[in-house]
N, C-alpha and C positions, 0 to 999 in steps of 0.2 A: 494832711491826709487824715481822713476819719475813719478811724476803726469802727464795725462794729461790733453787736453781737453774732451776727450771721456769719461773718467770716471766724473768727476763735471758736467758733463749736464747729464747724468741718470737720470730721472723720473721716479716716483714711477707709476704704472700704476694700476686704480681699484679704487674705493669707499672707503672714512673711515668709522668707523664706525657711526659718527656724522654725514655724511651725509648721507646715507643709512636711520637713524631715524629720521631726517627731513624731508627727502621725505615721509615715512611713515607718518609722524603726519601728514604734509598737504593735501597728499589721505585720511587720514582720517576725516579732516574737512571738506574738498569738500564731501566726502561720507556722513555725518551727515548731511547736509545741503541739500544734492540731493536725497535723499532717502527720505525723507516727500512728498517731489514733487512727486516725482516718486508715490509716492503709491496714490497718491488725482485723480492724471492724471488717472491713473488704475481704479481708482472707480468710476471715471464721464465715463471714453471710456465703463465699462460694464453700466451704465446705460445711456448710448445713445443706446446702441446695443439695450438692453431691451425695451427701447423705439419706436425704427425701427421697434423692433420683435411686438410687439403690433401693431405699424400701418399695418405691414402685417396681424396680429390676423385682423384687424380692417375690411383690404376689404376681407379677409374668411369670417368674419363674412356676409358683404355684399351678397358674392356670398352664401353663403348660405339664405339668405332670398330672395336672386332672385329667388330661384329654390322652397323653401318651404313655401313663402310670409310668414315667421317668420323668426323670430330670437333663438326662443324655439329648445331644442333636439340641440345643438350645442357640449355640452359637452361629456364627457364619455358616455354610454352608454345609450346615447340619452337622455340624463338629460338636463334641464335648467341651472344649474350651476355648477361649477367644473373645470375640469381639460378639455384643447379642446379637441375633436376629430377630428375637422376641421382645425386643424392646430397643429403644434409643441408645447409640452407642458412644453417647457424650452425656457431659454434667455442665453447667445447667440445660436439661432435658430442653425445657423452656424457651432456650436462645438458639439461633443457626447455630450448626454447627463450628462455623469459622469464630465464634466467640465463648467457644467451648475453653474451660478450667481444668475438668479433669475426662481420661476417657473411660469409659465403662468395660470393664472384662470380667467374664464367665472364667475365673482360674481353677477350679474343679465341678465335675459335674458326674457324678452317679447316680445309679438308679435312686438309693434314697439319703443324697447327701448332696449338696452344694457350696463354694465357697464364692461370693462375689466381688469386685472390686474397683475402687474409683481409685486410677492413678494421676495423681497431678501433671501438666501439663509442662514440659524444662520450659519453655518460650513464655510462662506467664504468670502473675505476680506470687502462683500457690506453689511453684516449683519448690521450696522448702518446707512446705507444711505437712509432708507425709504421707502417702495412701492410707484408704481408708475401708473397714471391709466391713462385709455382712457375711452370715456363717446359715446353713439353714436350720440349726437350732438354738437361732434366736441372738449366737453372741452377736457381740458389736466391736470393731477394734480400731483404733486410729493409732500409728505409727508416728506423736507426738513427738520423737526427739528425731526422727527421717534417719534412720538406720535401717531399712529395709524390711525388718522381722516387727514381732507384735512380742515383747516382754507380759510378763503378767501384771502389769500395773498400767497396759494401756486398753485392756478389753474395756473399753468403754466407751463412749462417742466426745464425753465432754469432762476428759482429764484434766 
């Protein structure tokens, strides 16, 4: 039988199976690794939105007191507090409602004082991330450790 050189240079062509599951395990540590990110990034970009969506709560509320020299009757059914009626009553304002994060409430409202608020959502990834408020002189407060109250170390938006 005559060998020749066509048959000894044949290559196997395709994947073994060792390395097939090497590439698997190391998408799998990149996956492990980038997925925590992934989800932190997720729940700061909804509460930035929710944040936005308050400063726009923030000038409705405005234009409502240019027209009614109050800030009272803002909510539902011409209530002082509650849910808007003068604006959107979910965060992101931007999406239906049924993929709403947090929802929007009027928690005080006086002739010349208002207090606003985005409460996160239990059913969805921000449920730990804390409400987040606007004040109508200006402060900003996020409830960073989700204790309920605003410490003096969280009037800020980006503690």
């Amino acid at each position: 039988m005559k060998i020749t050189l066509n048959t000894l240079s044949k290559k196997q062509k395709g994947f073994s199976l060792i390395e097939l599951m090497i590439t698997v395990a190391i998408i799998g540590i990149i996956t492990s690794i980038a997925y925590p990110s992934y989800q932190g990034f997720a729940v700061s970009t909804n509460r930035r939105a929710a944040q936005a969506d308050l400063m726009s709560l923030a000038a409705a509320m405005e234009r409502h007191k240019a027209a009614s020299f109050s800030y009272k009757a803002a909510a539902d059914s011409a209530a002082d507090t509650g849910k808007p009626a003068i604006f959107h009553q979910h965060s992101p304002s931007a999406e239906l409602y049924d993929n709403r994060k947090y929802d929007l409430y009027i928690s005080s409202a006086s002739g010349s004082a208002y207090l606003i608020e985005a409460k996160p959502l239990a059913n969805t990834s921000q449920v730990g991330d804390g409400k987040v408020a606007f004040y109508s002189d200006g402060r900003r407060a996020w409830d960073a450790n989700n204790n309920g109250t605003f410490s003096s170390t969280e009037y800020c938006w980006r503690c």
